[in-house]
N, C-alpha and C positions, 0 to 999 in steps of 0.2 A: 600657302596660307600659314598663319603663325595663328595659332590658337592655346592656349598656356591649358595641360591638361586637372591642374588646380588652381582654382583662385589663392591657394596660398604660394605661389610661385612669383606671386605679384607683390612687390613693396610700392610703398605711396609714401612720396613726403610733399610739402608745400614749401614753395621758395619764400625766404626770408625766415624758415621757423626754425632752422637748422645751423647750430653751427659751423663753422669753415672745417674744422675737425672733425664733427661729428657726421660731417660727409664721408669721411674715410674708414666709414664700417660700413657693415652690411648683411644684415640677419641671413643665414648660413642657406634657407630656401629659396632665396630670388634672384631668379633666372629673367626678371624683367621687373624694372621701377617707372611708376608713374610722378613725375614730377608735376604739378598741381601751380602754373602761372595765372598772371590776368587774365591772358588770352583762350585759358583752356588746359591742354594737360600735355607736355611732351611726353613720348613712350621712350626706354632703352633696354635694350637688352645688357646684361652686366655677367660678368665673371670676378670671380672671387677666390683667392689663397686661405689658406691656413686651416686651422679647425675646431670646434667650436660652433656653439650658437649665434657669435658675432664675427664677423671673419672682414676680410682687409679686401675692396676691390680691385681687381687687376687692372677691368677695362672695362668701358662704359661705351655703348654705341645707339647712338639716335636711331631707331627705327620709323619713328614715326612724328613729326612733329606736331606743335600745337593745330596749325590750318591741315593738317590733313585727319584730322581725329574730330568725329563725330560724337554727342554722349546721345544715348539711349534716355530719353526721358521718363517712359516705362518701365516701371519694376520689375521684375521678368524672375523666375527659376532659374538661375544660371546654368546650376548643373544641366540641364535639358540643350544638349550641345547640338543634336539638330536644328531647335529653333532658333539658338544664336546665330547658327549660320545663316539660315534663312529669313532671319532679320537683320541682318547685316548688309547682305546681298542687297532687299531690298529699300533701306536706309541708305546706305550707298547711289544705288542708282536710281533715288528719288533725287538725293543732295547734289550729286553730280549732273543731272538733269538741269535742276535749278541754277546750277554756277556757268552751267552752261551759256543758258539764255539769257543770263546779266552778264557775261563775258569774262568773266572769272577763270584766271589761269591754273589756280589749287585741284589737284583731285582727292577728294574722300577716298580714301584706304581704310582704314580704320573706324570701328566702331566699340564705345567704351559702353559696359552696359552696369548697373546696379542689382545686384537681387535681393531678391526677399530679404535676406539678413543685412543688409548694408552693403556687402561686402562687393570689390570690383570684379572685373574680368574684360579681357575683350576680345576683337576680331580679328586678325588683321589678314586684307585681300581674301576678305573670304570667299569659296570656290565650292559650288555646290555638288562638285563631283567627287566632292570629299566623303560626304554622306552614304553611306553604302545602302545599298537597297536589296529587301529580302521581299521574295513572294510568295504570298500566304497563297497554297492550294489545296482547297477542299470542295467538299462535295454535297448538293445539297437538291432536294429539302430532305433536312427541315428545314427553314430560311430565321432568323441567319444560321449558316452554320456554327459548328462550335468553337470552332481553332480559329476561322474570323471575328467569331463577335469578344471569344475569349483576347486576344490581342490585342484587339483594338482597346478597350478595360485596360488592360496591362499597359498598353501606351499612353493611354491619358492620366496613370497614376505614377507616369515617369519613370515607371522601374526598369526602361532601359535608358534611361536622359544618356546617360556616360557611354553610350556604346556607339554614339552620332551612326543609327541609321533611322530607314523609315521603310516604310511598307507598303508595297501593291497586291490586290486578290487577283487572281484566275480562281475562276468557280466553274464545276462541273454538273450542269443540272440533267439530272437522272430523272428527271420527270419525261424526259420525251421517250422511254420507254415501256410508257403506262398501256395496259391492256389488259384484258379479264385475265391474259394467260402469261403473264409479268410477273414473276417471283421476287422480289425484297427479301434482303435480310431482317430487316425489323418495321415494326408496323408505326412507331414513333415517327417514321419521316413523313405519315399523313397521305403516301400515295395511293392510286389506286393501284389496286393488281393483291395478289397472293403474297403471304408475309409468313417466313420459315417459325418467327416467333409464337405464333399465333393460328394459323389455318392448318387444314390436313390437305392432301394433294393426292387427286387420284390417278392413280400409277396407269390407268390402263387409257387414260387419254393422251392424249398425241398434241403436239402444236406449244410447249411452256418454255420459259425464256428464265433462264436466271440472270438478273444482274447483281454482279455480288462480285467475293474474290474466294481465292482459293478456300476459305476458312468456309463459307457459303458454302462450296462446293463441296467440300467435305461432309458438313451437316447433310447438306439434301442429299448425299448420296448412303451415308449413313442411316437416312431415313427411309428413303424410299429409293431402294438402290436396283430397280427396276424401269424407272422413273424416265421417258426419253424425251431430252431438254437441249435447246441449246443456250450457250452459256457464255454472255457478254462483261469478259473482265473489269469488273472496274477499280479495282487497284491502282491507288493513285502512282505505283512506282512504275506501273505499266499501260494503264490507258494510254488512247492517244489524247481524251480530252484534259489530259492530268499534266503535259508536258511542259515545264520548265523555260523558261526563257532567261532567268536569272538566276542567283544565288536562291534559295527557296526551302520552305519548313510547309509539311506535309503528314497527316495522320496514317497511322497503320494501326490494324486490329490484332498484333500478332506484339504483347508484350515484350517480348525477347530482341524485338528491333529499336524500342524505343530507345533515344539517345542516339542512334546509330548514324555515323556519317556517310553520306551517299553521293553516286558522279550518277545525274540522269541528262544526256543532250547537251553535255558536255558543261554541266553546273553543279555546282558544291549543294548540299543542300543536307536535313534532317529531318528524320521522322519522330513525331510524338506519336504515342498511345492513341487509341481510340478516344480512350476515357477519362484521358490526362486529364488533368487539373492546373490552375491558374499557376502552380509554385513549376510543378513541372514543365508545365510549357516556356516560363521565364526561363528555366536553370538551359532547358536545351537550347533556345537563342542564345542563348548569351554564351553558348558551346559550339555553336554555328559561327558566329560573330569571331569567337577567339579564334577559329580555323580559317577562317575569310583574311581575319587582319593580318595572319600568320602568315599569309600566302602572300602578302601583300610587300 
């Protein structure tokens, strides 16, 4: 897949507007020129000597010609390089469907797109496996959770567009542990049962269930350390209902972890805060992300 990581790595000229000489420069950024004919837009990738703002081309190679270049007639966020891809992919092999059944020998490789500012970019052989995929794991009710519904906000206002991934949930619902004798840590998630926030607990009954994690554990035992419970971890670094199938970002209640890069079942992955907020849950994906690409 050739996808130019800034639309200013792109030069645009139109045939006939340029002098014979004035082809033999070429602003010091572009790594690819669209050349702008009747038929559409031929692609090249180019190299360039010397130094300087305008520099002298070495070599110029067709990547793509005018019948293989699709234009995006949709104004699109370019930067947002996941959904380039995956408009590409599926403008492709809408076009190539149709060329199909007219008997058309050209295949669509390429997809030219316009964004918001004017300005171009494009696709070329886009490949959806290019997209890295992170999975959000949390745990809930409350419903939504926070780190899913937080993410999701954060992805629709593009502040990861430039980082081409996307995201799937595993959710862990702690409700099926509900009963008179079901300890919570906090009474905000709406269940039933006992809640370390809020209720007293009396020590000299029998039969109580903590679900929590070690921090839970600690409290109830500081509180009532007599107290004979048993105790169903839910720690998302250790449940079994919390476990990883992919790269993956997951909360912890223990400030000193947050940020922290972690291997669970054999996947990269990091933990945010419990209480994190919108800026910090961006900075640590995109610290996840920079360690994914790295490995890459």
């Amino acid at each position: 897949m050739i996808f130019p990581e800034e639309y200013k790595h792109i030069g645009w000229t139109e045939f006939g507007k340029t002098l014979p000489e004035d082809k033999k420069k070429i602003y010091f950024l572009s790594k690819y020129v669209l050349e702008k004919i009747n038929d559409g837009y031929n692609l090249y990738s180019v190299e360039h000597i010397g130094s300087g703002f305008i520099r002298t081309p070495k070599e110029a190679q067709l990547i793509a010609s005018a019948d293989e270049i699709i234009s995006c007639d949709e104004i699109l966020n370019i930067k947002n390089r996941k959904l380039l891809i995956e408009k590409a992919v599926e403008i492709c092999r809408a076009e190539n469907e149709m060329r199909a059944q007219k008997g058309i020998q050209t295949t669509a490789t390429t997809v030219l797109f316009t964004g918001i500012d004017r300005h171009l970019t494009f696709v070329k052989d886009a490949d959806l496996s290019e997209i890295l995929e992170i999975q959000i794991i949390d745990i809930y009710p409350p419903s939504p959770p926070w780190l899913t519904d937080c993410i999701k906000r954060l992805e629709e206002s593009n502040i990861f567009g430039d980082l081409q991934i996307k995201f799937s949930e595993k959710r862990a619902d702690i409700s099926v542990y509900q009963s008179d004798k079901t300890i919570y840590p906090c009474h905000s998630s709406g269940l039933s049962g006992k809640f370390l926030d809020s209720d007293v607990l009396d020590e000299n009954e029998s039969g109580w269930i903590l679900v929590g994690c070690d921090t839970s554990k600690q409290i109830i035992e500081n509180l009532y350390p007599n107290l004979n419970y048993e105790f169903i971890d839910m720690c998302p670094t250790r449940s079994e209902l919390t476990i990883p199938e992919k790269p993956f970002v997951m909360r912890c209640c223990k400030s000193e972890n947050s940020g922290s890069i972690i291997k669970i079942n054999g996947q990269t992955g990091i933990l945010v805060h419990w209480g994190a907020g919108e800026w910090q849950i961006a900075e640590n994906i995109r610290k996840l992300a920079a360690e994914l690409r790295k490995k890459d």
